[in-house]
N, C-alpha and C positions, 0 to 999 in steps of 0.2 A: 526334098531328099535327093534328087535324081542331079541337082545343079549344084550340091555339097561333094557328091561323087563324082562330077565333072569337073569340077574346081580342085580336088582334091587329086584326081589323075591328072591335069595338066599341071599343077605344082610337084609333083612326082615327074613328070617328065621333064619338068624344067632342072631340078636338081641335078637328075640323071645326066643329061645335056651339057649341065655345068662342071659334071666330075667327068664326063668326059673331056672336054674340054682340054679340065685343069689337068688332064693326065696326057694328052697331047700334046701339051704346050709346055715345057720343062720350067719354061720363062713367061711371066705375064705381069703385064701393068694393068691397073683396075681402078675404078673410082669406088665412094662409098655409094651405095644404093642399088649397086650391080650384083647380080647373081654370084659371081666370081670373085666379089668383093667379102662377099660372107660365108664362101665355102672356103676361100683360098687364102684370105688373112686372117693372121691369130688374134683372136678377140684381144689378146693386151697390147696391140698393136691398133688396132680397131678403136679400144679406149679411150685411148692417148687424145689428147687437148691439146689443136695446134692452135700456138698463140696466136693472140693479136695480131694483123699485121705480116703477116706470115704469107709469102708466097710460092708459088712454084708446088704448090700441095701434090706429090704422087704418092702412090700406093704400089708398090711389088713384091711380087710373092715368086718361089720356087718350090716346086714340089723335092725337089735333090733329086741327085742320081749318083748309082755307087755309093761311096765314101763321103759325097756331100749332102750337110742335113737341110730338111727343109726349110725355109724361111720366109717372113713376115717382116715388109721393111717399110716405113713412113719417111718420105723424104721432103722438105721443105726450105726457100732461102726467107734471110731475116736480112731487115740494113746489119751495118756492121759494128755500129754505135749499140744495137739492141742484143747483139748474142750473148751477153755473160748475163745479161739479167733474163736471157730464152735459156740458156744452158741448165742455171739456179732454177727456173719453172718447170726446164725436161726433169733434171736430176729431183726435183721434189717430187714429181709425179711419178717417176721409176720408183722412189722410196715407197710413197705411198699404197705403192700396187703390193708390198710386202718383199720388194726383193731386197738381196743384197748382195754389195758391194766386195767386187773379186780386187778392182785395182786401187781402192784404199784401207780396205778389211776397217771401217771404220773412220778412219784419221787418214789424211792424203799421204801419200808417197811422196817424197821426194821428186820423182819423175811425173806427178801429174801435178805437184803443185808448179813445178816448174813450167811445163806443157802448156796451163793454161795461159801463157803471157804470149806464146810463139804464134806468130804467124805468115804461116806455112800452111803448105798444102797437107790435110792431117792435121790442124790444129791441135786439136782433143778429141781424147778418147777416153770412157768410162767404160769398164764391166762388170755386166750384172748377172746374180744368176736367180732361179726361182728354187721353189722348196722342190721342183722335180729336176734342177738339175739342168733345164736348159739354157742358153747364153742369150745375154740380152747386149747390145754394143750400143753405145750414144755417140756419136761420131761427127765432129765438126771440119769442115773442107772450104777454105776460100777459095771464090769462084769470081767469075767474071762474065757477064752476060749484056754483050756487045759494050764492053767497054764499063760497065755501073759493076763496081762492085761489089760482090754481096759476101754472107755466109751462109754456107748448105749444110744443114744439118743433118744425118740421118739417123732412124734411131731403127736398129734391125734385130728381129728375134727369132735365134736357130732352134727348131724346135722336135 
């Protein structure tokens, strides 16, 4: 009994520690398995299935301040050859989680079907919202890291 209560107070103070922390720190980058990783990113962000292949893996969270909300962001690069069939895996798996779709209500726009051929800094962008109302962004950015080019994906949720 006496090492449930010990164990059970120093997992209380580790929490504690970690909300302070995250209240601290306006801004922070986290890996998965970290204290900070599971008080400070939103589990549909946490969920998420990065492909195959997939590198550059970070995780960043905001608490907001003022007028900005808080947020939940997974960022990762792919080759460049692999992004429309990562983007087809993001976007199925945003579907799957039950959201829906602000910038095709459905059926594409004009502006993203077009979007997806451009490359450019801001490749693509998708919008998604949940049954509560907060925004979810799938956001693709060519990058370049010393020279190899990639695609960076991020997928962020304001919440």
């Amino acid at each position: 009994m006496r090492f449930t209560a010990v164990a059970a107070a120093a997992l209380l103070l580790a929490a504690f520690a970690t909300l302070g922390y995250l209240f601290s720190e306006e801004d922070y980058v986290t890996r998965p398995g970290s204290p900070v990783y599971y008080l400070g990113i939103s589990s549909l962000v946490r969920d998420l299935q990065v492909p195959d292949g997939a590198e550059s893996r970070e995780y960043f969270g905001s608490i907001g301040d003022g007028n900005k909300p808080a947020q939940s962001q997974l960022s990762f690069k792919v080759q460049p050859e692999a992004a429309d069939a990562v983007w087809d895996q993001m976007t199925r798996q945003l579907q799957n989680l039950a959201l829906h779709s602000l910038s095709t209500a459905g059926n594409e726009s004009t502006a993203v079907a077009s979007n997806k051929n451009t490359v450019s800094p801001g490749i693509r962008e998708a919008q998604y919202t949940s049954a509560k109302h907060d925004l979810i962004l799938l956001t693709t950015y060519q990058d370049n890291d010393a020279g190899t080019p990639s695609i960076r994906f991020e997928i962020t949720h304001f919440d």
